[in-house]
SEROPA-718605 format. One line per 10 residues: their letters; for each residue x, y, z of C-alpha. Coordinates in Angstrom, 2 decimals. Example, Ala and Ser with C-alpha at 12.3 -4.5 7.8 and 13.67 -1.06 7.14 Angstrom:
2
AS	12.30:-4.50:7.80 ~ 13.67:-1.06:7.14
END
This chain:
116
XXXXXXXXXX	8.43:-17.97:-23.53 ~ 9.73:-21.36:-23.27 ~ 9.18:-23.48:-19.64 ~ 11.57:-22.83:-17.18 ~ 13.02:-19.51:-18.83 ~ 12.78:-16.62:-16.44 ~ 11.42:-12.96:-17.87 ~ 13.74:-10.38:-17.52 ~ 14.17:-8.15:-14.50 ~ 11.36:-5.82:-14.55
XXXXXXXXXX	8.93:-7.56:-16.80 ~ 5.52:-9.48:-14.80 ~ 3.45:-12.01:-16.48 ~ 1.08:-12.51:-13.51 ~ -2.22:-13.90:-14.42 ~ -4.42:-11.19:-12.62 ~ -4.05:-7.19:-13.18 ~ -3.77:-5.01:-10.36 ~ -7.15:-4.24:-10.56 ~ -8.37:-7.63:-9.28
XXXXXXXXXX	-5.47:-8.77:-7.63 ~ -6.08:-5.68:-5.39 ~ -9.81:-6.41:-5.24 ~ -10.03:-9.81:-4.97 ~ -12.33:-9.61:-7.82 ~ -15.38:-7.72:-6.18 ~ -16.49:-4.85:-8.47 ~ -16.65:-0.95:-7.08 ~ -20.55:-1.18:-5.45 ~ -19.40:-3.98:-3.96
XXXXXXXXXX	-16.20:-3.13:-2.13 ~ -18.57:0.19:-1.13 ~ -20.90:-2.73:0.40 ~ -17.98:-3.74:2.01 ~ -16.74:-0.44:3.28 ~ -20.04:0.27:4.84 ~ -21.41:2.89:2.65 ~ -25.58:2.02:2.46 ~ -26.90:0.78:-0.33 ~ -29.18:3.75:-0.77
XXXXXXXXXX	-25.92:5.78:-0.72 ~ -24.08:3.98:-3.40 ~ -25.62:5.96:-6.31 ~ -24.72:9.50:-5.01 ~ -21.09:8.76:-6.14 ~ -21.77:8.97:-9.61 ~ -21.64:12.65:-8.72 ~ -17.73:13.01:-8.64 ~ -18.41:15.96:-6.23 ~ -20.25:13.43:-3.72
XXXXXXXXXX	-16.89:11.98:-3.46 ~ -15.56:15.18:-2.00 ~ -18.07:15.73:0.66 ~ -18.56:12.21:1.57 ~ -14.81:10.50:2.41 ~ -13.10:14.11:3.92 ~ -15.20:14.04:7.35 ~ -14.46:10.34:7.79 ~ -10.78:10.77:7.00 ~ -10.78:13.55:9.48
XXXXXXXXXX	-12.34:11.09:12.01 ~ -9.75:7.78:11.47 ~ -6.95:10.73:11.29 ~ -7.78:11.90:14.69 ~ -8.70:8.04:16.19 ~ -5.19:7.87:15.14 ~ -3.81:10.43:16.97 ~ -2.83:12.89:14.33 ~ -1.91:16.29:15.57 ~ -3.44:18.47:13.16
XXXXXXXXXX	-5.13:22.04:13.00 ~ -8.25:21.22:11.26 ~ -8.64:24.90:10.76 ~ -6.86:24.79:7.91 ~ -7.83:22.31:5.79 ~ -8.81:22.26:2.41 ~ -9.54:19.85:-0.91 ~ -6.75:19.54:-3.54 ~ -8.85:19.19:-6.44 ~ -9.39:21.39:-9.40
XXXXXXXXXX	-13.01:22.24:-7.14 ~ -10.67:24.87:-5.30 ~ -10.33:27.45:-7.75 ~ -6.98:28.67:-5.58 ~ -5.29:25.65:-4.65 ~ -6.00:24.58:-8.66 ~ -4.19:27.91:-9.64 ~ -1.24:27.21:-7.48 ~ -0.87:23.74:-9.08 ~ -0.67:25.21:-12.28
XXXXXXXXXX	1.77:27.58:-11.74 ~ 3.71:25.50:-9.98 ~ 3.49:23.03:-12.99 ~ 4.57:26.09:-15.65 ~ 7.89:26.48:-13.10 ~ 8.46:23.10:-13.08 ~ 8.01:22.81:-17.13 ~ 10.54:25.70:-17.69 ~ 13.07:24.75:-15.80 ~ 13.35:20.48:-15.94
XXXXXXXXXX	11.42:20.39:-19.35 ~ 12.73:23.57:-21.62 ~ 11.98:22.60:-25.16 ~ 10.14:19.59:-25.03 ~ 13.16:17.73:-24.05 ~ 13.07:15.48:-20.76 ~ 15.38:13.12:-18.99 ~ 14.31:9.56:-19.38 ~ 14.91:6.26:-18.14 ~ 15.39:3.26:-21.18
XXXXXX	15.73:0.02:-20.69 ~ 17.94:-2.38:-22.84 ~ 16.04:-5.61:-21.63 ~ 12.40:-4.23:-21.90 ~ 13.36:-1.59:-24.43 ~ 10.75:0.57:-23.20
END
């Protein structure tokens, strides 16, 4: 693209991805470091379940040093781990499908400039 020239609307050539840009460049054991999580802790999260027992209780904690108004009783995880709330998503996915995506056909959003 020639000096000067603008991109069109919708199109970025920033130098950094997201990734870093929302990083600052530190890698993922070291923006745990920086979140607090010991270094003795660090390699539990290869376990993708770790992940699940780990972050909930402190969520729970900032949500109520917030002042959230919430009945813990009835919380639960949303992940595919909770064989009833991962049944419900599905479902609710094959509803969806039927109605907005009968036949493999789907509204869509082109663009002239980026045709994308």
């Amino acid at each position: 693209q020639a000096e000067g020239s603008q991109a069109a609307p919708g199109v970025f050539k920033g130098k950094k991805s997201k990734a870093v840009a929302k990083t600052g460049g530190l890698d993922q054991y070291d923006i745990m470091l920086a979140l607090g999580i010991p270094d003795e802790e660090i390699p539990k999260f290869t376990d993708p379940t770790y992940w699940l027992e780990y972050f909930p209780p402190l969520a729970i904690q900032d949500m109520k040093r917030f002042g959230a108004a919430v009945d813990w009783r009835r919380t639960f995880i949303t992940t595919d781990l909770n064989p009833y709330f991962d049944s419900f998503v599905q479902w609710h996915f094959q509803k969806l499908k039927a109605k907005y995506l009968a036949n493999g056909k789907r509204q869509t959003i082109f663009s002239m400039t980026t045709q994308q």
